[in-house]
C-alpha positions as CSV (number, residue, x, y, z in Angstrom):
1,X,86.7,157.0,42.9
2,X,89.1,154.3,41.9
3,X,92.3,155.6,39.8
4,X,92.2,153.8,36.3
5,X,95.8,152.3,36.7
6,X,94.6,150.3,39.8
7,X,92.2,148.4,37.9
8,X,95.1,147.1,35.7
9,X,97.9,146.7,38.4
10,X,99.1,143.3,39.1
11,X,102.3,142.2,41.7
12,X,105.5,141.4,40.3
13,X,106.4,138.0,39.4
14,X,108.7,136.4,41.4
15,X,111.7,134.8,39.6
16,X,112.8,131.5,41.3
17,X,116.6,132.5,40.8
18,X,119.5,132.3,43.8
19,X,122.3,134.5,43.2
20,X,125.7,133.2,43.1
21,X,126.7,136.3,45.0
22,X,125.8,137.8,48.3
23,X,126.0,141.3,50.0
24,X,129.6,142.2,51.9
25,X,128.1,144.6,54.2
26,X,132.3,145.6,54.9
27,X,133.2,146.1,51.6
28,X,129.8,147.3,50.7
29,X,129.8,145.2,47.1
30,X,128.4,141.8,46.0
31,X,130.8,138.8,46.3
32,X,131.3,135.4,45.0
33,X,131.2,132.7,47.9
34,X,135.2,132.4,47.0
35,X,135.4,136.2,48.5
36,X,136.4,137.5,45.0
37,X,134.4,140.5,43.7
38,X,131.3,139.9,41.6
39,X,131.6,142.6,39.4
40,X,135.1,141.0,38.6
41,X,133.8,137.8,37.5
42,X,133.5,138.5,33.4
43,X,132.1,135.3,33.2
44,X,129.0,136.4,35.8
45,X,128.9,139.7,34.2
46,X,128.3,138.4,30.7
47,X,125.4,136.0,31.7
48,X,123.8,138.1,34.1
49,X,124.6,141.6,32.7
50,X,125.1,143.3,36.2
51,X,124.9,142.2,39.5
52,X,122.2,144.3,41.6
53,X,122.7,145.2,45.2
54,X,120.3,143.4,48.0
55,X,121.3,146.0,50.3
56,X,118.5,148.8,50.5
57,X,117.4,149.8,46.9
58,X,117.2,147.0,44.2
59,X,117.6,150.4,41.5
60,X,121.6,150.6,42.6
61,X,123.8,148.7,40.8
62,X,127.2,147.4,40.8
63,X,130.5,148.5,38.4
């Protein structure tokens, strides 16, 4: 027997969308490629929303 939610279930799209920020494994927070904070960036944070983490999880997010 088949569970009823597998006949439905479908993969996630994937967004065609490069991040201006990237992991700092050091500091353990997203960065601009300047080196300044990405969560700093009120600019980023008001088109984005939040910046999530690539580093394990993509449920954690950044301050």
């Amino acid at each position: 027997m088949q569970p009823f939610a597998l006949n439905y279930a479908r993969p996630a799209a994937e967004l065609e969308f490069t991040a201006p920020y990237v992991y700092d494994s050091g500091m353990q927070l997203n960065v601009l490629r300047d080196g300044r904070i990405a969560a700093c960036d009120h600019a980023l944070m008001r088109e984005l929303g939040t910046t999530t983490s690539t580093a394990g999880s993509k449920t954690h997010f950044d301050d």
